[in-house]
FIRODREN-823381 format. One line per field, with one value per residue (C-alpha): residue in three letters; x, y, z. Coordinates in steps of 0.02 Angstrom, whole numbers, plus 50000, padded with zeros to 5 digits. Each point is the difference from the previous one (the first is absolute). Last residue first. Layout:
BEGIN
residu: ALA,...
px: X,...
py: Y,...
pz: Z,...
end
This chain:
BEGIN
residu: UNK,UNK,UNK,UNK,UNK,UNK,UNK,UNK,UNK,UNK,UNK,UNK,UNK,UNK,UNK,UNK,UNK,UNK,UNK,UNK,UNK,UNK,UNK,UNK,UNK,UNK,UNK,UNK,UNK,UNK,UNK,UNK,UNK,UNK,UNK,UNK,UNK,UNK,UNK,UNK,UNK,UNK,UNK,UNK,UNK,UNK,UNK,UNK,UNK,UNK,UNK,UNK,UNK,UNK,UNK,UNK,UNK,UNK,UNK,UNK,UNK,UNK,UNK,UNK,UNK,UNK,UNK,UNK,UNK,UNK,UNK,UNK,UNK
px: 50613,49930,49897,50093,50058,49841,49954,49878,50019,50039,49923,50038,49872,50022,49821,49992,49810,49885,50101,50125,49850,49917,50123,50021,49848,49979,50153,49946,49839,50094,50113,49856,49893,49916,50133,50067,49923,49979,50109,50033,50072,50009,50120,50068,49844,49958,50027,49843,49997,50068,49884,49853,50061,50029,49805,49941,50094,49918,49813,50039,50049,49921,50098,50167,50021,50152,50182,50051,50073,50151,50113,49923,49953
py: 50654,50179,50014,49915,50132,50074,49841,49845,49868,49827,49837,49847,49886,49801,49920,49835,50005,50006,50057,50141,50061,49981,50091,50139,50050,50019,50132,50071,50043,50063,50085,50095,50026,50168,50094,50114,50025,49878,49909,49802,49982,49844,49891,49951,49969,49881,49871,50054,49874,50110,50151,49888,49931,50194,50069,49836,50074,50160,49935,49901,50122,49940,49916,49991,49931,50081,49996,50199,50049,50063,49865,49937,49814
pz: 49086,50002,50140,50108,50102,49992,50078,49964,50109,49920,50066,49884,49983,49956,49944,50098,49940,50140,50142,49904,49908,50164,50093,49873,49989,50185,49996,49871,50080,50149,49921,49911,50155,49978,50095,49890,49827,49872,49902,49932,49826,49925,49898,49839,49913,49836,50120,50083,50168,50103,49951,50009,50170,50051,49936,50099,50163,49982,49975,50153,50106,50167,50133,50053,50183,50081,50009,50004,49841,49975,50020,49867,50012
end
């Protein structure tokens, strides 16, 4: 898990979580964007996504965060 994110029960955001296991399985994509403003639980839905994509499918993830720094790489 995210060391960011409290362990707790997810629930809710279904419709969000389909939208991401469409995206994942689009080959025709290379990847998703995930934004909103402060606070509305975007780690945290990532961070559920994740687990179950890593659960369910042996999918490997790589966790990146996104800098200014690293803005240009």
């Amino acid at each position: 898990m995210h060391p960011d994110v409290a362990s707790v029960q997810f629930v809710g955001r279904q419709l969000e979580l389909s939208a991401l296991n469409h995206a994942l399985a689009d080959h025709a994509a290379s990847g998703a964007v995930l934004c909103g403003p402060p606070g509305v639980g975007k780690t945290a839905l990532m961070t559920e996504f994740v687990s179950r994509c890593e659960a369910d499918s042996g999918v490997a993830v790589v966790r990146v965060n996104a800098t200014r720094g690293l803005s240009d790489v």
